[in-house]
Structure formats: structure tokens, C-alpha cells
C-alpha positions in Angstrom: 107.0 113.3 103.5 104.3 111.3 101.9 105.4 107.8 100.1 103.7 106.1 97.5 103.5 102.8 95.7 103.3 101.6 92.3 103.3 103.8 88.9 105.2 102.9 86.0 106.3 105.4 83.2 108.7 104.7 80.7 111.9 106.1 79.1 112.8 104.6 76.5 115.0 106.9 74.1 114.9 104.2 70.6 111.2 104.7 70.5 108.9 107.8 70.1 105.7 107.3 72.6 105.6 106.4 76.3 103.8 103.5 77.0 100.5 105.9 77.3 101.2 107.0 73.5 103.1 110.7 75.0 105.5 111.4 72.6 109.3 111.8 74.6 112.2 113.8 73.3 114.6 110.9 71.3 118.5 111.6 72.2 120.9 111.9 69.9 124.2 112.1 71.0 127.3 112.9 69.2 131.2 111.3 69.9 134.0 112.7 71.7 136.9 111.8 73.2 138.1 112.8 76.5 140.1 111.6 79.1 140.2 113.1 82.4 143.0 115.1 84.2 142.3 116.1 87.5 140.9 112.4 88.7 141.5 108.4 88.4 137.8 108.1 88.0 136.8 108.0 84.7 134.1 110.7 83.3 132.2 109.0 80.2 131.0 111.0 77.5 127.6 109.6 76.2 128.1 109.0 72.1 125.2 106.5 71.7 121.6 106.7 73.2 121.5 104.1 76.2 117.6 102.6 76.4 115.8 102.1 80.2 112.4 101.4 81.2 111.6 102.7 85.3 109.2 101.8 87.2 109.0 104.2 90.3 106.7 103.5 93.0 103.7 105.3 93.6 100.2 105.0 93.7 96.4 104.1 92.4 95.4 107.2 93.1 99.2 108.9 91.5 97.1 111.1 89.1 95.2 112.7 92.0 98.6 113.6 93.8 100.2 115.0 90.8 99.4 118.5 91.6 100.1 117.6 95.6 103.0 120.1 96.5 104.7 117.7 99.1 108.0 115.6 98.2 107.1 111.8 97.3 110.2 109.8 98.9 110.9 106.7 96.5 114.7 105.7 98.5 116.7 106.5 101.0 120.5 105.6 100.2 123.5 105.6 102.9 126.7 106.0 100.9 129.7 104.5 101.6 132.6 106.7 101.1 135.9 104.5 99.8 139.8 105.1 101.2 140.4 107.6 97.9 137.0 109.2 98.9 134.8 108.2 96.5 130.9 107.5 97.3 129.4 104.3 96.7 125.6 103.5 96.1 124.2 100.9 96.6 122.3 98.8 93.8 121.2 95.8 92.8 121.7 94.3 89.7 120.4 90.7 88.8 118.9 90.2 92.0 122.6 90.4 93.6 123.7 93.7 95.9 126.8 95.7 94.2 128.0 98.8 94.9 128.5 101.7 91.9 130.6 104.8 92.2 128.5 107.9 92.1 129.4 109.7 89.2 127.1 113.3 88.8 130.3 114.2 85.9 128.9 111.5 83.7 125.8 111.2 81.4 126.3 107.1 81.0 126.3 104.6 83.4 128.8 102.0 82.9 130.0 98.5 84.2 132.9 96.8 84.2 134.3 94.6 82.2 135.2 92.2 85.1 131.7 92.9 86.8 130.1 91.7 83.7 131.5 88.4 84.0 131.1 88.1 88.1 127.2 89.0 87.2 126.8 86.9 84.1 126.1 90.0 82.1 126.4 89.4 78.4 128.3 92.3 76.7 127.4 93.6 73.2 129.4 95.1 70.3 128.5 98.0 69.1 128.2 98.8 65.5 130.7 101.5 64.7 133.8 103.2 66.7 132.4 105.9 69.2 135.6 107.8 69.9 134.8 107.6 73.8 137.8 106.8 75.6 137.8 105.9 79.5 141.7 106.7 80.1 143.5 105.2 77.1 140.9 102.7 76.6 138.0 103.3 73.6 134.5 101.7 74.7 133.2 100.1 71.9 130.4 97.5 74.0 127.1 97.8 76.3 125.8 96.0 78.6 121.4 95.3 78.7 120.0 94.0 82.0 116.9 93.0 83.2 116.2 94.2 86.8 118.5 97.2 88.3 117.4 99.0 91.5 118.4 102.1 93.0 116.5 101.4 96.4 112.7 101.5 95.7 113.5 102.9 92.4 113.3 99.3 89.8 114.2 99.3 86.2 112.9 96.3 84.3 115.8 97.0 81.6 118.4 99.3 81.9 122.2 100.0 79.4 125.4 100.4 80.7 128.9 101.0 78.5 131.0 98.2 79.3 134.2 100.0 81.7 137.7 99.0 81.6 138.2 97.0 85.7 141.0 99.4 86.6 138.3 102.5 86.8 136.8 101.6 90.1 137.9 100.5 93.2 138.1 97.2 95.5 135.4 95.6 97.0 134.2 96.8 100.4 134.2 93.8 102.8 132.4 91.2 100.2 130.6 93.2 98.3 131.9 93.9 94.5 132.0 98.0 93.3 130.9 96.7 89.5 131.0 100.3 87.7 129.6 103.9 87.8 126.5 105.8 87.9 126.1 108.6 85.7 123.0 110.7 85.3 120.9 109.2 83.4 119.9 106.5 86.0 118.4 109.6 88.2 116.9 111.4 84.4 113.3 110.2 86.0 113.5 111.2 89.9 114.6 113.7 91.5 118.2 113.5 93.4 119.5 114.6 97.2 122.6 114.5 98.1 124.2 115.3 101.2 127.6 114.2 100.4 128.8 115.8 104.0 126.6 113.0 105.9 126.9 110.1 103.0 123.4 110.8 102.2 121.5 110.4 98.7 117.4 110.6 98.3 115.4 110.1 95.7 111.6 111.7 94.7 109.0 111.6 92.5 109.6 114.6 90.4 105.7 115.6 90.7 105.7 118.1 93.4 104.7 122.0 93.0 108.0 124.0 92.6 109.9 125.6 95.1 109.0 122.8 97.6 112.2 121.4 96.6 114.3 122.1 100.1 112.3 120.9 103.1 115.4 120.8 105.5 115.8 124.8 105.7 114.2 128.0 104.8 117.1 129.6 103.1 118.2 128.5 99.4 119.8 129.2 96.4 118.4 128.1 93.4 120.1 128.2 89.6 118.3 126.4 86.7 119.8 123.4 84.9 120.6 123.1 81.5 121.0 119.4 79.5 124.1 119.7 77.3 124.0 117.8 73.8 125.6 115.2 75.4 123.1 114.5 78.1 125.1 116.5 81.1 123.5 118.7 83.3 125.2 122.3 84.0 124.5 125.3 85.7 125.6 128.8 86.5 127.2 129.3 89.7 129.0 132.3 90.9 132.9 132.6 91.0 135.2 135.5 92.2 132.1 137.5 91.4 131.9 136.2 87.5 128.9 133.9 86.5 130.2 130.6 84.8 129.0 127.8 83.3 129.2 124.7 86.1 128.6 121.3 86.5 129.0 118.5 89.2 131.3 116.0 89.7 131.3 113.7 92.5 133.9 111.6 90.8 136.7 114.3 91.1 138.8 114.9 94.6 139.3 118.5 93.6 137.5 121.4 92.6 138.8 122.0 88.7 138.8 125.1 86.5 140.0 125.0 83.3 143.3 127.2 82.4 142.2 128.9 79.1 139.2 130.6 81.7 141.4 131.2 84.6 143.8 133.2 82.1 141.2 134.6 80.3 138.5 136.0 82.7 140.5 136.0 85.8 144.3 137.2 84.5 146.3 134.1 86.4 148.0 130.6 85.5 150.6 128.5 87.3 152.9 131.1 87.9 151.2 133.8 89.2 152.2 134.6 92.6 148.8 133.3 94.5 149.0 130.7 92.6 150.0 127.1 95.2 152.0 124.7 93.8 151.0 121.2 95.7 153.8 118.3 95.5 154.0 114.4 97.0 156.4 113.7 99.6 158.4 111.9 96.9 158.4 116.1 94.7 156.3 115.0 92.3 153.4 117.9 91.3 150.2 117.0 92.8 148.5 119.9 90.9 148.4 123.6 91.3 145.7 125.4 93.3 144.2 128.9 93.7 141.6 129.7 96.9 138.7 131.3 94.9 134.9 132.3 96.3 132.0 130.4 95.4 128.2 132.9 96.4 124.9 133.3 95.9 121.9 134.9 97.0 122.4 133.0 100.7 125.8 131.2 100.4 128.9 131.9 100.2 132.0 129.3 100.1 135.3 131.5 100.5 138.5 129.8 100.1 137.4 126.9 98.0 140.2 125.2 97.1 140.4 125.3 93.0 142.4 123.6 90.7 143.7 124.3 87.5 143.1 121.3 85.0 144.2 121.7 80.7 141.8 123.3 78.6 139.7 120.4 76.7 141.1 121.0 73.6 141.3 123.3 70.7 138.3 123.1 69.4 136.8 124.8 72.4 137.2 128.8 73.0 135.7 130.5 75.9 132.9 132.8 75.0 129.4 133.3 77.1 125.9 131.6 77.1 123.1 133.5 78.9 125.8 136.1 80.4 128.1 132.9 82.0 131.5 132.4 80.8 131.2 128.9 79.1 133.2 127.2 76.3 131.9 127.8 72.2 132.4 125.0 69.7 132.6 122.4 71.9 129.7 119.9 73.1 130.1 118.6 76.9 132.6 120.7 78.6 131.9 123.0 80.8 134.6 125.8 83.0 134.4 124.9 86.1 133.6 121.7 87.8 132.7 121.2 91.5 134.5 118.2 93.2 133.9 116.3 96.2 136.2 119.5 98.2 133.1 121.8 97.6 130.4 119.1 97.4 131.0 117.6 100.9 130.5 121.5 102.1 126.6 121.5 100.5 123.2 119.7 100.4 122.1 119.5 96.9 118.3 118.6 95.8 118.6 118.5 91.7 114.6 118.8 90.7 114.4 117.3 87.2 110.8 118.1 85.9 111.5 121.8 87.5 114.5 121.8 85.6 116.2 123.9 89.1 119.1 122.9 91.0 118.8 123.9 95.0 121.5 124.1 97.3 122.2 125.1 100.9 125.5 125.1 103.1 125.6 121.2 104.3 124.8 122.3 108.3 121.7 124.3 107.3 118.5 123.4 108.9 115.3 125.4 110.0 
């Protein structure tokens, strides 16, 4: 893989022009609550428009190699996995290494409200109620700092949601775990993960497409879609019905919602394949069905899925672009792929191309 050096580009969704005069797409996000069922780990919903500016390495000559079809490696991340399985990246934020939980099920980053202190982060109100909730609590401040890095990968100013503490975990050995990273951190490179071997690379995004997977000559690909409220979701094929996907490395389990499991593929809780999972002290853990997860050169049989509430009643399950998906709703999506599935693939999320790619976790040339 070729590296390069020094080019900067800016995202910056509060203004209209780059920083060479290119217009960019402004966000605008919309409010809703949610709280999470299947997971301790919180999954933010984005209701305001969060401001960076990236600077991602590369070089003098960057608008020569723009057109070059090989991957551009910016970082090379080893992830720490924590005792309830979580994965850790490692950042750096005012000059001082933290670790953040990776968070794919999440638009907006966030810190907490302890880790803002620790860091001397100063926190800022925001102007009207947002109706986000992280468990029972609303967020209703942000955090701006000056230097963040991913790695190689330097923002001169980047906006967090300030977190409730009890969203995160402990510290590992001395270093703090300050918050979560959602998606837009990565909105600007492009994103592996091998979650099997605590693994996660970024790129430049400026790479011919279909030079995505460079570890094996067998894919899948699926295109990615941006919600309205800054997710990313996919298709994905399950028990032979296309539907509406996203990823969340945040979540143990692999989660589909009820409302689809009756309605598309005729069972709930009490059907007879249906496993009820309890604690040692009785108490239900969750129930679970073993569905199959294929495509045109994998297939996942037996993934352990779990049946989570519908979002809420404002959402009915219809179809976009022939996958079952939810209707008059904004940021939920059917089925959601946990760390149980994750950890069994190698994931390369190509943002310019606007293509998900995906092999088994073991495949190689």
C-alpha cells in the first residue's frame, strides 16, 4: 500500500464551501428519542449538526494520485477489546492518549461528562431541547476541541455530545475510556475493521472502485445508504429476504426487530424455534432465533439473532429498493449486526464509493 503525507480538506457542516470554495452537502438533522434495548452501550441519535475540520495526510503531489487505484493507508489501529467485549480505539484528545468505544450504531460522537472535566473540556449548552436521550438521560450539551486524532488522521476542531459517565466502561490499566465514536469521525476516510483480530484501518477515500478488498479475491459488496439522521445502512440478505441493515459494534447480540420477525418471517417469542436465554439467577437474558445471513460468496448460517421491541409506533414495516425496512420513521433500521456476526467478518466501508465490502474474517488470497 502506498502512504502519503499532508493534504487538508475540510468538513465543516455550519458553512456552505470547502476551504477551496466546493460547495458540501449542509446536514440537517431532525430529533428523536431512543433508548436502546438489546445493549448497555448507548446508540446516539444525531438531532443537531456536529462541525469538524480533518486534516488527513497525504501528499504535494495528492492531485496526481487521485486517479491512482491503490489504497492510501492514513492509520493502523490495534483495538482493545474490554471484559463486556466492547472495542476500544485509541485517540488522542488534547494532546493526552484516551481510549473511545467504537460505536458503527451511532452517527455522533460523544464524551463524557466526567471525561470532560479529567480533559479540561469546556461543555456547552445548547439552545433548545433535542429529545435525544442516552438511557433515561436527555443530552442537551457539546463539547468543541482543538486537536483530536484517530492515528495519522488530525482534526484541528472536532464536536462531541456531552455523554452521561455510566455509558462507558473503566479505564484499562491507566488510560481513561472518555466516550464513544460514532460515524462521523470516519465520514472523510475510509474504514477496516477486522473485529475478529482487533483490527481497524483507515484510507484515503481516493482510490479507483473495486480496489476496496486487497486481503482476498472473493467479496461481497452491497451499497450504503446515509439515513436522515446521518446513519449508514445497507441491504444484507436474511433467511433468503433482503432487509434493510446496519452495523453496530456497540451491541453484544445480533438484533431484529419483532414487528419484522412477525411480519416477514411468521415467528415471535413463542414460537417453537424460538430460544429463550435466562441468568443463572432465572432472569431472561433475551430470546434468540438461529437465522442465515448470504451473499454472492458468504454465507453465515446459524447466526445467533435476537429479538429486540419494535422502535415505536410511528414506524411500520414496508420496503425501500425491494428490502424490508421500516416507513415513517427516520434512523431505524430491521436488523442490526452485533459484535456475534461482526467478529465472524472483515469489513472495508468505502465512503466516496458509497459500497460496503465484506468477506468471512479468515479469508485471504
Amino acid at each position: 500500500m502506498n502512504s502519503t503525507r499532508s493534504r487538508e480538506t475540510r468538513s465543516d457542516v455550519r458553512i456552505a464551501k470547502s476551504l477551496h470554495g466546493t460547495p458540501v452537502r449542509q446536514m440537517a438533522c431532525r430529533s428523536e428519542s431512543m433508548e436502546r434495548r438489546d445493549s448497555p452501550t448507548f446508540r446516539m441519535l444525531p438531532a443537531i449538526s456536529l462541525a469538524m475540520a480533518l486534516i488527513s495526510p497525504a501528499s504535494a503531489a495528492s492531485a496526481a494520485l487521485e486517479r491512482d487505484c491503490h489504497l492510501k493507508q492514513y492509520a493502523s489501529l490495534e483495538l482493545t477489546e474490554t471484559v463486556d467485549g466492547n472495542l476500544l480505539v485509541p485517540v488522542t484528545i488534547a494532546e493526552r492518549p484516551v481510549y473511545m468505544v467504537l460505536n458503527s450504531g451511532a452517527a455522533l460522537s460523544g464524551i463524557t461528562d466526567e471525561a470532560a472535566g479529567l480533559l479540561g473540556l469546556a461543555t456547552k449548552s445548547l439552545p433548545r431541547p433535542l429529545g435525544v436521550n442516552v438511557g433515561r438521560a436527555l443530552v442537551h450539551r457539546t463539547i468543541t476541541t482543538k486537536g483530536f486524532s484517530i492515528g495519522e488522521v488530525h482534526y484541528t476542531v472536532a464536536q462531541f455530545l456531552v455523554l452521561p459517565t455510566d455509558v462507558v466502561g473503566h479505564p484499562v490499566g491507566e488510560i481513561p475510556v472518555v466516550g464513544a465514536l460514532g460515524m462521523d469521525m470516519f465520514s472523510k476516510v475510509d474504514v477496516e475493521l477486522d473485529a475478529a483480530h482487533h483490527k481497524l484501518n483507515l484510507f484515503s477515500p481516493d482510490h479507483c472502485s473495486g480496489h476496496a478488498v486487497y486481503w482476498s479475491r472473493g467479496y461481497d459488496a452491497v451499497p450504503i445508504s446515509v439515513g436522515e439522521l446521518g446513519e449508514i445502512y445497507f441491504p444484507m440478505v436474511l433467511n433468503g429476504q433482503r432487509i434493510e441493515t446496519t452495523l453496530a459494534t456497540g451491541s453484544a447480540f445480533t438484533t431484529l426487530t419483532g414487528d419484522v420477525a412477525n411480519a416477514v418471517y411468521h415467528f415471535d417469542p413463542s414460537s417453537p424455534d424460538v430460544e429463550k436465554q435466562t441468568s443463572a439467577d432465572g432472569v431472561t437474558i433475551g430470546y434468540f432465533r438461529a437465522m442465515n445471513l448470504t451473499g454472492d460468496s458468504l454465507k453465515i448460517t446459524n447466526a445467533h439473532v435476537r429479538l429486540i421491541e419494535p422502535p415505536n409506533k410511528v414506524c411500520h414495516v414496508g420496503r425501500h429498493s425491494d428490502a424490508v425496512a421500516y416507513e415513517g420513521c427516520s434512523g431505524r433500521h430491521p436488523l442490526e449486526l452485533g459484535r456475534s456476526v461482526l467478529s465472524k467478518l472483515r469489513i472495508f466501508i468505502a465512503t466516496k464509493e458509497k459500497t460496503l465490502y465484506f468477506t468471512a474474517a479468515d479469508a485471504h488470497e
